[in-house]
C-alpha positions in Angstrom: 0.0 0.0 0.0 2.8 2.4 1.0 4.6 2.0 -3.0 0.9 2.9 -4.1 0.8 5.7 -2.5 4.2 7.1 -3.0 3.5 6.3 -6.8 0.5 8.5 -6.7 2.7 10.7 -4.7 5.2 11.3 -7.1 2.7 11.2 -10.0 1.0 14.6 -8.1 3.8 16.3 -8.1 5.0 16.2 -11.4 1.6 16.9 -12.3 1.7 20.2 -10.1 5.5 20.8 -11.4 4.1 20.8 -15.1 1.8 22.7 -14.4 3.4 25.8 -13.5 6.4 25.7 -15.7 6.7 28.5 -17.5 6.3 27.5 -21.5 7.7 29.7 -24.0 5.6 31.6 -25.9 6.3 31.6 -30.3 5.4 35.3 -31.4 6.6 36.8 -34.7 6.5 40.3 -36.0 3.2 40.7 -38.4 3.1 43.1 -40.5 0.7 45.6 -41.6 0.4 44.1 -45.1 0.1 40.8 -44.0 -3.3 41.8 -41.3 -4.8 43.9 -44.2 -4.7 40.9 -46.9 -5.7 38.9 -44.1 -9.0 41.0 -43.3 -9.3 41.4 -47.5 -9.8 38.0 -47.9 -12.0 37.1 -45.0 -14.3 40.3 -46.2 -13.9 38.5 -50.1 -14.7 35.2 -49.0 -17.7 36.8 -46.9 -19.1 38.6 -50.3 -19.1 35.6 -52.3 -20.2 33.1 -49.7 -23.3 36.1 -49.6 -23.3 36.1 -53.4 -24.0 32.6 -53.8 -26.0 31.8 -51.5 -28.7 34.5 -53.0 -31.6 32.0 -54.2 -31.5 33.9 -57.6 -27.5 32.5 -58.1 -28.4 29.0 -56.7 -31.6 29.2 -59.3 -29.6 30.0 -62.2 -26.5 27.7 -61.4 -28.8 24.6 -61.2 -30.5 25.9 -64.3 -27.2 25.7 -65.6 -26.7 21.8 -64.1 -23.9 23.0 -61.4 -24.4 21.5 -58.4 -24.1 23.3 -55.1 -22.1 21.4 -53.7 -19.4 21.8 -56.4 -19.8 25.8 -56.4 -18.6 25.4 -52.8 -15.7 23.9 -53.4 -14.5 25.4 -56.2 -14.5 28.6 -53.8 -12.8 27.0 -51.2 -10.2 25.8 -53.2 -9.5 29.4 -54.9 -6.4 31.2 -53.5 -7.1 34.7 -52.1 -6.2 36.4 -55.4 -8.8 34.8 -57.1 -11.0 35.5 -54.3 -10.4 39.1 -54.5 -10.4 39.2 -58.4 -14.3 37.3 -58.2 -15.0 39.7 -55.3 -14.4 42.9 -57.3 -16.2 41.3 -60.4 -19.2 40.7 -58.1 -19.1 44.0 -56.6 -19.0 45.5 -60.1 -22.4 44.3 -61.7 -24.8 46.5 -61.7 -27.9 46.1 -59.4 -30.5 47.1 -61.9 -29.4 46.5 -64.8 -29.0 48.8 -67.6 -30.7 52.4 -66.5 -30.8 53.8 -69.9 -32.9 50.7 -70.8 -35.1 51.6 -67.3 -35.4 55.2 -68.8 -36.9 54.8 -71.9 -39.5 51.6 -70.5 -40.8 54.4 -67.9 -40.6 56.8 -70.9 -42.6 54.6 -73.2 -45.4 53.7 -70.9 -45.8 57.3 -69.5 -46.2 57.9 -74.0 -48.8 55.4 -74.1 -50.9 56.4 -71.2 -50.4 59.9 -71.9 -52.0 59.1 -76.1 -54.3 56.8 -74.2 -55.8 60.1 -71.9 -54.8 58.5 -68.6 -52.1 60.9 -68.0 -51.4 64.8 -68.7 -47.8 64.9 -68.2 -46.6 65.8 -71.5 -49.1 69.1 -71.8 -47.8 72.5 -71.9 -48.8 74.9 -69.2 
């Protein structure tokens, strides 16, 4: 009984001397660059995660016979160049399309209802 318990003697301190060792710590210098590209792509990888998973995107990708499941890996696998590169060319579509092509629908239809009697915009004053 008395090994026993100098076993589990021994054991609890070596546990307790472990314990409170001082471990040293592994820092490096990081660079301003290296945070900024850092935050870039976790902000590009947010935008396309949101792009995709828009319903209209997931629509036309199945229309298109893409699974889901292949979409998201082919982003995970990009590098954060490409990420930033499909960012940007995500960023730059436009959101309603082509406004001259909005201007002249709105123009048109205000022509018809204004030859139709509906409207008087187009009278002079």
């Amino acid at each position: 009984m008395n090994k026993i318990k100098a076993i589990l003697a021994s054991f609890a301190v070596s546990a307790m001397l472990t314990a409170v060792l001082p471990t040293p710590a592994l820092a490096a210098v990081v660079s301003t660059e290296q945070m900024m590209s850092q935050g870039a792509s976790t902000r590009d990888r947010a935008a396309v995660d949101t792009f995709l998973a828009r319903a209209d995107v997931r629509d036309q990708l199945q229309a298109w016979g893409v699974a889901p499941s292949v979409v998201e890996q082919r982003v995970a696998s990009l590098s954060d160049q490409e990420l930033q590169e499909l960012s940007l060319k995500i960023q730059e579509q436009p959101a309603g399309g082509d406004a001259i092509a909005v201007i002249g629908i709105v123009f048109l239809v205000l022509l018809i209802l204004e030859l139709v009697g509906v409207t008087n915009v187009f009278t002079s004053i």
